[in-house]
C-alpha positions in Angstrom: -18.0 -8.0 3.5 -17.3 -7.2 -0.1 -18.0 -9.9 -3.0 -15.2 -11.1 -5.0 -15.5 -10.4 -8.6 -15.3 -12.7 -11.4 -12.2 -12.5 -12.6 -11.1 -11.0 -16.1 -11.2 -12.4 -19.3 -7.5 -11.1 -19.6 -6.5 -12.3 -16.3 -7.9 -16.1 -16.0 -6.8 -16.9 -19.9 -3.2 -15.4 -19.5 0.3 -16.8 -19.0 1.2 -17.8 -15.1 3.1 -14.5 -13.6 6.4 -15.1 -12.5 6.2 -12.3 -9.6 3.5 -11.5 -7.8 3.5 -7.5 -6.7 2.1 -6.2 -3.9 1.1 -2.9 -2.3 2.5 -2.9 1.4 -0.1 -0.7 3.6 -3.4 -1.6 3.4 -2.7 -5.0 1.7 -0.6 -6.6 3.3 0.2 -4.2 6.6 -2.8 -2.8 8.8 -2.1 0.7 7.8 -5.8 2.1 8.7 -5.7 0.7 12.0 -1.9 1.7 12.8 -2.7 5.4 11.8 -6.0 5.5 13.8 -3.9 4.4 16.9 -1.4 7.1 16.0 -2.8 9.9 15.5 -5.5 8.7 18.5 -2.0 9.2 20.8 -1.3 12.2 19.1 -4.7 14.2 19.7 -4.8 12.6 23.3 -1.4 14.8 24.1 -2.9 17.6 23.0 -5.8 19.0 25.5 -8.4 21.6 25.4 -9.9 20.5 21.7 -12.5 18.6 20.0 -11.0 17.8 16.4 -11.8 13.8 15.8 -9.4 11.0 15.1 -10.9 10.7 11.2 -11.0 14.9 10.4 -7.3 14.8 11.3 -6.8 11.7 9.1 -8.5 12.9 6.3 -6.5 16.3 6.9 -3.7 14.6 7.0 -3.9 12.1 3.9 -4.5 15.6 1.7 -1.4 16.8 2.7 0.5 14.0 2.2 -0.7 13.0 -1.3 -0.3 16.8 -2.4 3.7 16.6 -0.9 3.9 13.4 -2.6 3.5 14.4 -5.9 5.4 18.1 -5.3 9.0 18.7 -6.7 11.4 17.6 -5.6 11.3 14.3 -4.4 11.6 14.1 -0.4 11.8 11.3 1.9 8.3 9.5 3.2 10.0 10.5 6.7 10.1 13.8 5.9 6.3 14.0 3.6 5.0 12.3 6.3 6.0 14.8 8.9 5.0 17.8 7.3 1.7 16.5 6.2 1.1 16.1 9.9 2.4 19.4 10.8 0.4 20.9 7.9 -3.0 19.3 9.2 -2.7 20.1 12.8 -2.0 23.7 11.5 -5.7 23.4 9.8 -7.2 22.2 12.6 -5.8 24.8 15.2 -3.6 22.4 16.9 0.5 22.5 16.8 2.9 19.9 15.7 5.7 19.1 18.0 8.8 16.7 17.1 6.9 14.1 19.4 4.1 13.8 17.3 6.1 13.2 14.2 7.8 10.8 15.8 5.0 8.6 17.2 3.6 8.9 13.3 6.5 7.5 11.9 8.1 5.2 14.5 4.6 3.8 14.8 4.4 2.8 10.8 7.2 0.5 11.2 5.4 -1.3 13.7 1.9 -1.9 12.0 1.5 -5.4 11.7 0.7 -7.5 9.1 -3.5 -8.3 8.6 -4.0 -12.2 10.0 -4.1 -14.0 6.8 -1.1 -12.6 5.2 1.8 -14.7 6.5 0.1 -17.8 5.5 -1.3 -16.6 2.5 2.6 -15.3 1.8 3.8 -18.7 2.4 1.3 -20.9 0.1 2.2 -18.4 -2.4 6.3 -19.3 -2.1 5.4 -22.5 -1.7 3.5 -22.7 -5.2 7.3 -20.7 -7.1 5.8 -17.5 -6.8 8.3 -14.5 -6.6 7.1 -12.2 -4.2 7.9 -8.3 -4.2 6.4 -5.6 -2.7 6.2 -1.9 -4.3 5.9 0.8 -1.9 5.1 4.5 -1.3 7.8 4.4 1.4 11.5 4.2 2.5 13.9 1.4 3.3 14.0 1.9 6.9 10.6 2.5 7.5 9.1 -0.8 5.6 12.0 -2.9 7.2 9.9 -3.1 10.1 6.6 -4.3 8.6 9.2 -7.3 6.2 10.5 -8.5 9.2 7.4 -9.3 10.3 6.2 -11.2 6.7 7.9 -14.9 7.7 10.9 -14.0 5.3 8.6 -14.7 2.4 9.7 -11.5 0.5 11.9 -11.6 -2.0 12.2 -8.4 -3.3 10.7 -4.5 -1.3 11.3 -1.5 -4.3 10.5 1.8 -2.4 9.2 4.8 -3.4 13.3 6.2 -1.6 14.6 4.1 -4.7 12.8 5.0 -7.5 12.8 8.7 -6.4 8.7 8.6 -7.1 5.6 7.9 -5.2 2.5 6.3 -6.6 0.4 7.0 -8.3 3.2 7.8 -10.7 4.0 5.3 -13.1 7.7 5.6 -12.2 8.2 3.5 -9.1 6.1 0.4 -11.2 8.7 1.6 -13.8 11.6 1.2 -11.5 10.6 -2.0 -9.8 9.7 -3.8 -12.9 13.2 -2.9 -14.4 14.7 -4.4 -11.1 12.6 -7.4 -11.4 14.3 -7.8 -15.2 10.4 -8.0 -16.3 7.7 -6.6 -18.4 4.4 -5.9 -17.5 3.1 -9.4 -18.6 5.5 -11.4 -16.4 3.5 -10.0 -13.0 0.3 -9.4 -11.7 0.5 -6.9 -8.8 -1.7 -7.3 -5.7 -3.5 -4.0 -4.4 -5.9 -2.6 -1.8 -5.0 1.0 -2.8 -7.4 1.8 -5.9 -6.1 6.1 -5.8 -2.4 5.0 -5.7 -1.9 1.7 -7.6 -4.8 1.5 -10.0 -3.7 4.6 -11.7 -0.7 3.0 -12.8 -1.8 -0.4 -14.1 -4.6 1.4 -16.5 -1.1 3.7 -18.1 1.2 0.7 -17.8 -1.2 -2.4 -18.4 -0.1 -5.0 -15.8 -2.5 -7.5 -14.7 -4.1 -6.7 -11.1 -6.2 -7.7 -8.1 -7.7 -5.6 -6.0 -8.2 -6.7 -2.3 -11.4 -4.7 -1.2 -11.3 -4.8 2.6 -14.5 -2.9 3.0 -13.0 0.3 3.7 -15.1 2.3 1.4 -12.5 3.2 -1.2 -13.6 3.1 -4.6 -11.7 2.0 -7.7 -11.0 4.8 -10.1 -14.2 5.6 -12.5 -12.0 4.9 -16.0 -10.5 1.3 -14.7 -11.5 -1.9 -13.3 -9.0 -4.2 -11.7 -9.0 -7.8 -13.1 -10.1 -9.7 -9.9 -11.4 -8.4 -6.6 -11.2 -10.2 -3.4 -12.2 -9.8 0.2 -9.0 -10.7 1.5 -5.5 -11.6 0.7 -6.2 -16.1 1.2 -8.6 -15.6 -1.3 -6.1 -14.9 -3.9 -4.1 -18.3 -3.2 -7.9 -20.3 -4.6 -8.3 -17.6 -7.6 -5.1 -18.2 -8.8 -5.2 -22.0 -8.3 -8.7 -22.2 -10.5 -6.6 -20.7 -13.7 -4.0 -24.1 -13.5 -1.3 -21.4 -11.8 
């Protein structure tokens, strides 16, 4: 299990946030497990090969950065299924509607880690406004809030800003919704490619919850806090008199 960090100088003598930000998959939503079992179905339609369920996962996540990030801006729906189609295609298997559909319809039912809606709630219950900021669209993430407790006050989506992280765009967009600046939040992250990007340009305050999946923050930045698990946040926060 990672070690928490000691928190930043920046972070533990700073002003109490008044929103709290958080990455959805990974963070707060078990989005590595949900894709294993996906694309785990999908290969298992598919006989007469021997590609694994982490080379088609790694295929795929290329893919769907690179369409991310390519002009113009398309639905997640739509990235997401051609990423899919585009890896199978590299690994000598073919797509099928089906499979595309078990990929997305399956996101919207990843549930949420087990400390999360309790951890939401002590959060709400201590004034914190809660928003998540997501690589995603409305319908898809509606799924994964209705299973948060109703703790959520705000979801900006990737569909609404017309950007995917790691641009600096959607933070843009969500903190102009929010009516903030980058000192009134500290944003909540498992995601070091996607979200750290943006608070090194932009500047926000952020923790990085380091679930032992092997991903590494980026080599110019280094979050402000790190913790092993959502809960853990509720005590760091608590130690600064938030």
């Amino acid at each position: 299990m990672p070690q928490p960090s000691q928190p930043s100088a920046s972070l533990s003598h700073s002003p109490r946030p008044q929103w709290l930000t958080f990455d959805c998959y990974g963070t707060l939503i078990q989005w590595d497990e949900g894709l294993r079992d996906a694309v785990t179905r999908i290969l298992q339609s598919k006989p007469g090969h021997n590609i694994g369920t982490s080379d088609l996962i790694a295929t795929f996540d290329h893919h769907e950065h690179a369409l991310e990030q390519t002009p113009p801006h398309r639905a997640f729906r739509e990235v997401a299924g051609e990423g899919l189609r585009l890896a199978l295609q590299d690994l000598g298997l073919q797509a099928s509607p089906q499979d595309i559909g078990v990929l997305t319809d399956n996101i919207s039912a990843m549930p949420p880690f087990p400390e999360v809606v309790p951890t939401l709630a002590a959060l709400k219950a201590r004034g914190y406004r809660l928003c998540i900021v997501s690589n995603t669209d409305d319908d898809i993430i509606a799924g994964n809030v209705a299973q948060l407790g109703g703790h959520i006050d705000r979801v900006i989506t990737a569909q609404q800003a017309g950007a995917y992280k790691p641009n600096r765009r959607l933070f843009d967009y969500a903190h102009e919704q929010l009516g903030v600046t980058k000192d009134d939040v500290v944003h909540i992250c498992a995601s070091p490619h996607l979200d750290h990007a943006a608070a090194r340009d932009i500047g926000f305050r952020c923790v990085w919850v380091d679930r032992g999946t092997g991903r590494r923050p980026l080599p110019d930045y280094t979050p402000d806090a790190t913790i092993a698990a959502l809960d853990a946040v509720v005590p760091l926060f608590d130690g600064f008199g938030w």
